[in-house]
N, C-alpha and C positions, 0 to 999 in steps of 0.2 A: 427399630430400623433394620430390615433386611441386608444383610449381607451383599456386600459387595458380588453383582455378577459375573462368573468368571469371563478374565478378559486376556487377550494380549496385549500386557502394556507398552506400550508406544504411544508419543506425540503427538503426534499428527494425522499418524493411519493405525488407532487403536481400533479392532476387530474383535466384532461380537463372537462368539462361538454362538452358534446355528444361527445367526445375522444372513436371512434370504440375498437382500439386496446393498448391494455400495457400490463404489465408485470403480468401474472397473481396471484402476489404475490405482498402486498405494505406494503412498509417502515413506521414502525413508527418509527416520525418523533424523530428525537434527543434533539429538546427542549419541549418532552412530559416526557421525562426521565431524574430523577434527579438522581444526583450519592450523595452515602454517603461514598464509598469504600477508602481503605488505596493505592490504586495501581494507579487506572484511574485520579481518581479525582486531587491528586497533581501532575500528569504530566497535565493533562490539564491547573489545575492552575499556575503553571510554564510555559507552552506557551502562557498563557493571559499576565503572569506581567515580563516575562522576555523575550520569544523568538520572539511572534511580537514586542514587542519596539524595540527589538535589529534587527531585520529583517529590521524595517522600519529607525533604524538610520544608517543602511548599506546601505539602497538606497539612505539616504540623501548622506552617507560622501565617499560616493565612484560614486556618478555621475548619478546614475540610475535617479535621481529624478530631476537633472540639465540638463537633453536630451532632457526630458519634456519641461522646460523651454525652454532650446535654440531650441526648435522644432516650440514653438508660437512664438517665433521670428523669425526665420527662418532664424538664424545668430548664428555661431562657429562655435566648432568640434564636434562629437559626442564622448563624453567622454570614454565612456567603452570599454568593448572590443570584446562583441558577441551582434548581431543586436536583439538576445532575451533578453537581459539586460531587457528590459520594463516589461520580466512578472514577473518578482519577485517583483515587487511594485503590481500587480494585485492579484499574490496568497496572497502574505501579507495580500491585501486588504482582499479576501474571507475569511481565517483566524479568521482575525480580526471584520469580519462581522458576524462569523461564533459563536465568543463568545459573540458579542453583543446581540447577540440574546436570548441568557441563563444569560447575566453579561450585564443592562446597564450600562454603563461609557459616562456623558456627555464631556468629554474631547477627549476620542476617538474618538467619532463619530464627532467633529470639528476639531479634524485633518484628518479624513480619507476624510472626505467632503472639505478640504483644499485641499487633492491630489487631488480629482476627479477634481476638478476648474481645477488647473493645467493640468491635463490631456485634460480634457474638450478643453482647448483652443489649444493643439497641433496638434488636430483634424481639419485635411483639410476640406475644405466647402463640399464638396462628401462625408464626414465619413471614407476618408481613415486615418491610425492612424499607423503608425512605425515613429518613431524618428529618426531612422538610415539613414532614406532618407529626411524627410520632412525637418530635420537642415538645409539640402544642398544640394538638388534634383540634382544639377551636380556633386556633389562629393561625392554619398553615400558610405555608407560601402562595403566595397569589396566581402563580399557575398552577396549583394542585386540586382547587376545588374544594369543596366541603366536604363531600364524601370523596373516599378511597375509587380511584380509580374513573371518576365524576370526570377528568379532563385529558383522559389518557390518550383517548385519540389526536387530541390536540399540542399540549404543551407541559403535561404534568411529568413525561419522563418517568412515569415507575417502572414499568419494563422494560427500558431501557436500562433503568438501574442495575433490573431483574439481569439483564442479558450480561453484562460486564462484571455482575456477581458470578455468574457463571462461568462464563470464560474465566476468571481467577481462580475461579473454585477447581476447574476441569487443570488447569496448569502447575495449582499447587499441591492438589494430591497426587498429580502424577511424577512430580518432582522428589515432590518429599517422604509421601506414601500417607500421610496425616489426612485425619479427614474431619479438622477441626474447621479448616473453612467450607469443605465440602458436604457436613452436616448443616450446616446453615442455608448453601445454596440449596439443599435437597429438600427442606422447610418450608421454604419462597417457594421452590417450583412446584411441591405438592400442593401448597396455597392457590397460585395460578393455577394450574390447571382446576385446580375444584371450582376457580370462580369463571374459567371461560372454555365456551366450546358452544356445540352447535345444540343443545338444548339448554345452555348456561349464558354467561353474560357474552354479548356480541361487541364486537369492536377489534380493530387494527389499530396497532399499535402506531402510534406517532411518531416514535424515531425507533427506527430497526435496530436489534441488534439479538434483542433475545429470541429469535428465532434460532439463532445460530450458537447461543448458548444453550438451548433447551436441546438441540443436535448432542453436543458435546455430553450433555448430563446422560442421554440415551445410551448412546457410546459407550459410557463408564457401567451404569447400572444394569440398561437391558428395560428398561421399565417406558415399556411400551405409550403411555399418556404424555410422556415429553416429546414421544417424535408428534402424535397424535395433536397437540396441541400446539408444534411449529407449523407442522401443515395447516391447523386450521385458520392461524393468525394471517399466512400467505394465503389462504382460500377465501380470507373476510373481507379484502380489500377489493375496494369497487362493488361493495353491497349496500354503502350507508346514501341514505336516501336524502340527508342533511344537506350537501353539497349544491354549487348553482352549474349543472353543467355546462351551460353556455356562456359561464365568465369566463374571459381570457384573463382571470389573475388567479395564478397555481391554490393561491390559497384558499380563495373560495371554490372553485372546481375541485379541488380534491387533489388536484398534478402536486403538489408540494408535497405531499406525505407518500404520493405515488399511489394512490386512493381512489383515482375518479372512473377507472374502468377494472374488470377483475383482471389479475397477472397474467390469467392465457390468453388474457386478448390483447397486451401491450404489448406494442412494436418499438416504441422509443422511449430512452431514456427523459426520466420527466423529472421538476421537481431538487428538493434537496440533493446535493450528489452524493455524500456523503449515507444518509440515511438510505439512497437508490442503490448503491453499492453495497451494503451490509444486507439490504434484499435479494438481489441476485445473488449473493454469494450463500444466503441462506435458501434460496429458489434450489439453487444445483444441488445443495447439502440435502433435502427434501425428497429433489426428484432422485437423486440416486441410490437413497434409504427406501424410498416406494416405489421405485421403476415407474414412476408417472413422466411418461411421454410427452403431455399437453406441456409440464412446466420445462420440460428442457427447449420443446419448441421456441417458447416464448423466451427467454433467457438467450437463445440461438439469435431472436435476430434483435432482440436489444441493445445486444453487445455487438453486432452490426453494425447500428444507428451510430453507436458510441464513436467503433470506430472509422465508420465512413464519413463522420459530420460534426463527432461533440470531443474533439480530443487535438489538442496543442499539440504542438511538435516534439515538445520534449518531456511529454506522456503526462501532462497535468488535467484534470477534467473539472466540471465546474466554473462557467466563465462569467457565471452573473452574482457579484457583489448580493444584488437587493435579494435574498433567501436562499443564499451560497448553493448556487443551485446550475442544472445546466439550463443551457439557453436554447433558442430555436435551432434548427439545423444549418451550420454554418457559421452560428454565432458563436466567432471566436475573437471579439475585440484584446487586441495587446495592451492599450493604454488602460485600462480597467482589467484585464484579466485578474481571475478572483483565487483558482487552483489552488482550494485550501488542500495542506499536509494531509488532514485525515482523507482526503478526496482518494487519493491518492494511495494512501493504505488500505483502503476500503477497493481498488480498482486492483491492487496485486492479491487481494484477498477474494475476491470474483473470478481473476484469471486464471488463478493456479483450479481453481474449481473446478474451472473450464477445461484445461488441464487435463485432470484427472478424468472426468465427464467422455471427452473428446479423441485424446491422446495425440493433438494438434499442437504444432511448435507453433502458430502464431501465436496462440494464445503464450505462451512464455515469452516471447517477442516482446508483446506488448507489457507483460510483469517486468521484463526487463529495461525496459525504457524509461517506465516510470519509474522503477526501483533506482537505477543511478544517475535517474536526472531529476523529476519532479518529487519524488520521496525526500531523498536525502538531503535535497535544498532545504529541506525544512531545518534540521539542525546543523546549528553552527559548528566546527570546528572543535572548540572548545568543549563541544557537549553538552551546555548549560545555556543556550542562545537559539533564539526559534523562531520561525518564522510561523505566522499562520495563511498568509497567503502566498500564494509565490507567484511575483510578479514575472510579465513576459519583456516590459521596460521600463528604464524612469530614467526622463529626463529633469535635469536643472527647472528646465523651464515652466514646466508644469505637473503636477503629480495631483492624483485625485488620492480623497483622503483615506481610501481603506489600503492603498496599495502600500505597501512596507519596503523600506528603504535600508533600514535596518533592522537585527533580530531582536526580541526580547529575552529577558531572561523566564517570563513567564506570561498569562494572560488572565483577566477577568476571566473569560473562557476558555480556561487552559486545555481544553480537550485534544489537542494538537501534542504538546509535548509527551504527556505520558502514552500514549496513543505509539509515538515510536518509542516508549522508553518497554512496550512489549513487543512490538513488531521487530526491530532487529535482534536480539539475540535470536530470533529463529529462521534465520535467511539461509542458514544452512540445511536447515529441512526443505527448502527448493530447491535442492541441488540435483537430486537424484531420485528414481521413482519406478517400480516397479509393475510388472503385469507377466504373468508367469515367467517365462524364460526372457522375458523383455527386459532389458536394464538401461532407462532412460537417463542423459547426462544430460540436465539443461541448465546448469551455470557450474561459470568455469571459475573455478577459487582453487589454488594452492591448496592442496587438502588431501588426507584419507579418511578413506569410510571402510568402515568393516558390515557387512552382509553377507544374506545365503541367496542364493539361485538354486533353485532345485533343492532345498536343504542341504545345498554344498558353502563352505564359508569361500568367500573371494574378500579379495582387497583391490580398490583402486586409490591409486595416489596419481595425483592432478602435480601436478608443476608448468607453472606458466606466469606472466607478468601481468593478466588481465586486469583492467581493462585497458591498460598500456600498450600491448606487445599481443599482434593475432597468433603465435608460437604457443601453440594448446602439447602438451604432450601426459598422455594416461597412461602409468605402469598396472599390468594386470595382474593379478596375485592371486590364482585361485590356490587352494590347501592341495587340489589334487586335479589333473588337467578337468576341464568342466566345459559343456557342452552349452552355449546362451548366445542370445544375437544384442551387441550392443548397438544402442541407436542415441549416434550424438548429434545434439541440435544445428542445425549451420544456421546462422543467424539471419534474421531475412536482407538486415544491413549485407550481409557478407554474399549475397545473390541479387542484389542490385532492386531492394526493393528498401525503403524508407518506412514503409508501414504497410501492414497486410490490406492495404484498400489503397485508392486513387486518392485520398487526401492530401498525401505530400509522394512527392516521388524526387527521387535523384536527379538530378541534371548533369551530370558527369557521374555516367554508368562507366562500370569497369570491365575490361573483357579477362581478369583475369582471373581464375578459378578458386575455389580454396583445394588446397593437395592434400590427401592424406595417406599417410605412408604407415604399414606395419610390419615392427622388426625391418625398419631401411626401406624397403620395398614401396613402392609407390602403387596403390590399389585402384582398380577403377568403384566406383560405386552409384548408386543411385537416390537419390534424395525421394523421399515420401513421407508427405507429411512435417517436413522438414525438419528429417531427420535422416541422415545417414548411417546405414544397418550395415554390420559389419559380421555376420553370422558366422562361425567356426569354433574349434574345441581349444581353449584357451588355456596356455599353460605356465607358469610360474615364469616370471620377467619377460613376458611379453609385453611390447610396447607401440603403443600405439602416436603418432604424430596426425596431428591435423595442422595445417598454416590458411589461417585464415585472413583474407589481404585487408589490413588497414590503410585504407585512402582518405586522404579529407577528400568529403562530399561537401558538395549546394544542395542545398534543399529546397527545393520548392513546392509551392504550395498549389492545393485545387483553388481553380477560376475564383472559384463560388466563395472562395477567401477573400473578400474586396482590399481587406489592408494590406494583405501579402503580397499583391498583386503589383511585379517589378522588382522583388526584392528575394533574397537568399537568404539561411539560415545555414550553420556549418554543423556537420559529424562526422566524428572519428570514432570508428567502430561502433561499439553501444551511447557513446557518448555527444552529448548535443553539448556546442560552445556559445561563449557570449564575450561579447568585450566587454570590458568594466573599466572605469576610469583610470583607477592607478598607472594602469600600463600603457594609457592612450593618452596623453597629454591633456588628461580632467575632464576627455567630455569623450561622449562615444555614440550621441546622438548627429553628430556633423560627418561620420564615415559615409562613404560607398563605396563597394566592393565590386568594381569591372568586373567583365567577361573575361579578360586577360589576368587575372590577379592568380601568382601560383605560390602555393604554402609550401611552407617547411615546419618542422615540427623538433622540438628538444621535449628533453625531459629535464624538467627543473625540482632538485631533490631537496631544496629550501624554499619553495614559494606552496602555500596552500596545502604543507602536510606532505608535499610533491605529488607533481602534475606534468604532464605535457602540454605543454601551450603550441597555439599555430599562426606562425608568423610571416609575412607578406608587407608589402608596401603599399600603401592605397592614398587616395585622394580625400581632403578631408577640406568640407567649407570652413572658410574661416574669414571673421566679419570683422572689417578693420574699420576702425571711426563708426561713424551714421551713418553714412550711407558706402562701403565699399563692400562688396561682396567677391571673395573669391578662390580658388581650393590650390591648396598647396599640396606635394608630396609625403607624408609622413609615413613610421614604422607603425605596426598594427599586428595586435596580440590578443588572442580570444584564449580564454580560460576553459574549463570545463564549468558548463551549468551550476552542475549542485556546487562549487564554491567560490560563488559571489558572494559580497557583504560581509565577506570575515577581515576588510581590509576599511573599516569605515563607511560614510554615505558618500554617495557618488553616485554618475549617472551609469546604468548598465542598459545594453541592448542585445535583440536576439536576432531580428530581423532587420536586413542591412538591403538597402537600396544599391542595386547594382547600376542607378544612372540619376543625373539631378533631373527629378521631375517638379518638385514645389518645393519650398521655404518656409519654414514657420518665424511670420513676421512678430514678434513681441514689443509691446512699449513697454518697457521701464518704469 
């Protein structure tokens, strides 16, 4: 095995030495940033001491981690029930690698180095690695095919496997410096690539991911055949001749896998969302390693489509149930809305790409939208409780069967839970992001980070109540005054825009500014890109204030939204709200919310972990006998989004009718 190539180790924006091409924008990294905040910090610390354990005693007691085993023996059944079972012991892993890195634990890392063994030996002598086949190579799982790699395109998940090996592989050596998992993945990936490329076996892969692991192994190594063979899996799709193009069902067309035309010719989000989003975000990863222009194009006006036409109000994507998938443009029904979790992680993992790509705040906008409303809805409270779709309403009266009412504690298809049980510990590697003398702030967490600008060390410390209180204030700590132009994001909320497109817009815009003052002084500045540059020689306990105005807004929605059409949806700052039973006298399906109705807001430091809720008096039908109908005055209390459902079943709503237009008549 060659030698590790030398690298600078970091994160997130680990850098090749003489690496031509990347992102012209780099991540710092997330264990340069310490949190001290009431919001981030104990969800992270809740996924370190509750949601990996509980992640990883769900691979023990439900089989995930006994395939392994009977796969180095190569004797049983494969216990589980989808041939991806394998990667929820790998995200776990990355997760788990992910906190070691900021939390050592001698005890974790001898159990997470207990799986890898195990894994380690289920590893054919070739580096080939699924359990679903290696148990009992003549009697694999039923979507694996007979031969290796015989259904990849469609439903067998190996490189898929492949991709979420790698990503664990890339997160635990970089954590721990071991390259006991990271020999494994380098095995597999020298496998793959020998068996695919453009004078070798042809095919796109079926569900994305190891594009983006095969990035990451580049990254570490330098060995040129893993970018070479990401780019060509993005370059294969929309060549296979299999397909009907003139069906209008994703699956026989090729739109489900995102397959049926090549990627620089696709202008909209097609297909799986899930699997569309781990493309894109593999697309940027590609184009910005090969300076290939066609693929940033197309990725440019994808993420367009998404959010001019395929994206909820409170940043969930995927709205069709039948192949978790997005829908036509517009199609965004609530009563069915489908907004699985990984959608969702998969969508903050495309934008910050974009991000970096771009050097555009909306694209953080939109990371941000979904990160504290459709992300985080996914786990419960408690840490151990999950959602996999997130619904937009549910009433009493009717509920269709995929929509979830309440969390589980896990799933047949548990790809949802472990999914964030790796994606939050690293939210604070979004914070902050570099491009020469540029020092970009785009989320605001109680926190210090230590960095260099110019090979100078600075310190910034964040204090603020986010996403409570718009009072942002940045102490600046360079070692020795230092010359750099800060650019802090103003949020597109905070300039009277709901989302960077005509989708939803505000209906009670605000005339009033965000301020930002340094050392006292009130500054004028200029927003680009939306970002406020604040350029000067910056010198020990300088301080910077920004107040950025939190109003409750109505939201409203485009025309072309039929079910939205007469009703409002509420946000406070980043935050989108819902009424939920508990606080609405058991039902939240009979509100309307007039033109006249004005909120007040508390902060409530025993309800949901502590929240702000926003309260107002409204009109609410109420059905006496058989036939009486008629609305009384009641109190009315919207929650934040992401924590609904940790108070029981009940009915929750997002979108409120601002006047009685129809009735839903029910018999009993």
């Amino acid at each position: 095995m060659k030698k590790i190539f030398l690298l600078l180790l970091a994160f997130s924006g680990y850098i090749l030495y003489g690496q031509q091409n990347d992102y012209p924008i780099h991540t710092v990294d997330f264990t340069q940033v310490k949190l001290t905040d009431n919001f981030w910090l104990p969800r992270i610390e809740t996924n370190r001491t509750v949601t990996i354990p509980a992640s990883f005693e769900r691979c023990e007691s439900t089989g995930r981690v006994k395939n392994f085993v009977m796969a180095a023996k190569k004797q049983g059944k494969f216990c589980t029930t989808f041939p991806f079972d394998d990667t929820d012991i790998y995200k776990t892993i990355e997760g788990a690698s992910f906190s070691l890195a900021v939390h050592p634990d001698a005890k974790l890392q001898a159990y997470i180095d207990s799986l890898i063994a195990i894994v380690g030996k289920a590893q054919e002598p070739d580096g080939y690695l699924y359990t679903a086949r290696t148990i009992n190579p003549s009697e694999p799982h039923a979507w694996a095919g007979k031969e290796r790699w015989e259904r990849e395109r469609e439903l067998s998940h190996e490189l898929y496997n492949a991709g979420h090996l790698y990503e664990a592989a890339a997160a635990h050596f970089l954590a721990t410096k071991k390259r006991n998992l990271l020999d494994i993945a380098l095995k597999n990936a020298d496998l793959v690539c020998s068996v695919f490329g453009p004078d070798k076996k042809h095919v796109a892969p079926g569900h994305e991911i190891v594009e983006m692991g095969l990035v990451k192994l580049y990254r570490i190594t330098g060995k040129k055949e893993y970018l070479a063979t990401a780019k060509f899996f993005i370059e294969e799709r929309g060549r296979y001749k299999g397909y009907d193009s003139t069906s209008k069902d994703s699956w026989k067309s090729g739109a489900y896998w995102q397959d049926n035309i090549p990627v620089v010719d696709q202008e909209e989000a097609e297909g799986h969302a899930v699997r569309a989003g781990y493309l894109y975000a593999a697309v940027a990863d590609v184009a910005a390693l090969t300076g290939d222009d066609s693929l940033i194009h197309a990725i440019d006006k994808i993420w367009t489509n998404v959010v001019e036409k395929k994206m909820y109000v409170q940043g969930s994507v995927g709205a069709i149930g039948d192949g978790e998938r997005y829908g036509n443009n517009y199609e965004l029904p609530n009563a069915t809305a489908y907004n699985e979790t990984c959608a969702a992680i998969a969508l903050v993992y495309w934008n910050y790409r974009m991000f970096l790509l771009h050097g555009d705040a909306k694209y953080m906008d939109i990371l941000e939208k979904s990160l504290y409303n459709g992300l985080i809805s996914g786990v419960g409270l408690d840490g151990k409780s999950f959602f996999y779709t997130n619904a937009m309403q549910i009433k009493n009266s009717f509920q269709f069967p995929q929509m979830e009412a309440t969390r589980s504690g896990w799933f047949e298809c548990s790809c949802c839970p472990t999914n964030l049980a790796r994606l939050i510990p690293s939210i604070p590697g979004y914070m902050y992001a570099q491009k020469d003398d540029n020092l970009y702030i785009n989320l605001f967490i109680n926190s210090n980070v230590d960095l260099n600008i110019r090979n100078k060390a600075v310190q910034i410390v964040q204090q603020n109540n986010y996403p409570w209180d718009g009072a942002l204030v940045f102490n600046i700590n360079p070692k020795t005054a230092t010359a750099f132009n800060l650019l802090v994001r103003i949020p597109g909320w905070a300039q009277n825009k709901a989302i960077p497109s005509s989708l939803y817009q505000f209906q009670n815009t605000s005339a009033e500014k965000p301020v930002i003052k340094v050392n006292g002084v009130v500054v004028d500045y200029t927003i680009t890109n939306g970002y406020a540059a604040i350029n000067r020689t910056w010198k020990k306990n300088d301080k910077i204030e920004v107040n950025l105005p939190m109003e409750v807004r109505r939201v409203t929605a485009n025309e072309n939204l039929k079910e939205d059409m007469g009703k409002i949806a509420l946000q406070r700052g980043p935050l989108m709200y819902c009424a939920e039973w508990p606080d609405n006298n058991g039902k939240t399906s009979n509100i309307i919310i007039p033109a006249n109705a004005t909120f007040t807001t508390e902060f409530k430091p025993n309800l949901l972990n502590g929240v702000t809720i926003l309260k107002t008096e409204v009109p609410a039908v109420i059905i006496n006998g058989s036939e009486n109908i008629s609305t009384v005055k009641q109190s009315f209390t919207a929650i934040p989004y992401y924590s609904w459902a940790n108070r029981g079943k009940g009915e929750m709503m997002v979108w409120f009718p601002t006047q009685i237009k129809d009735i839903d008549l029910l018999a009993k």
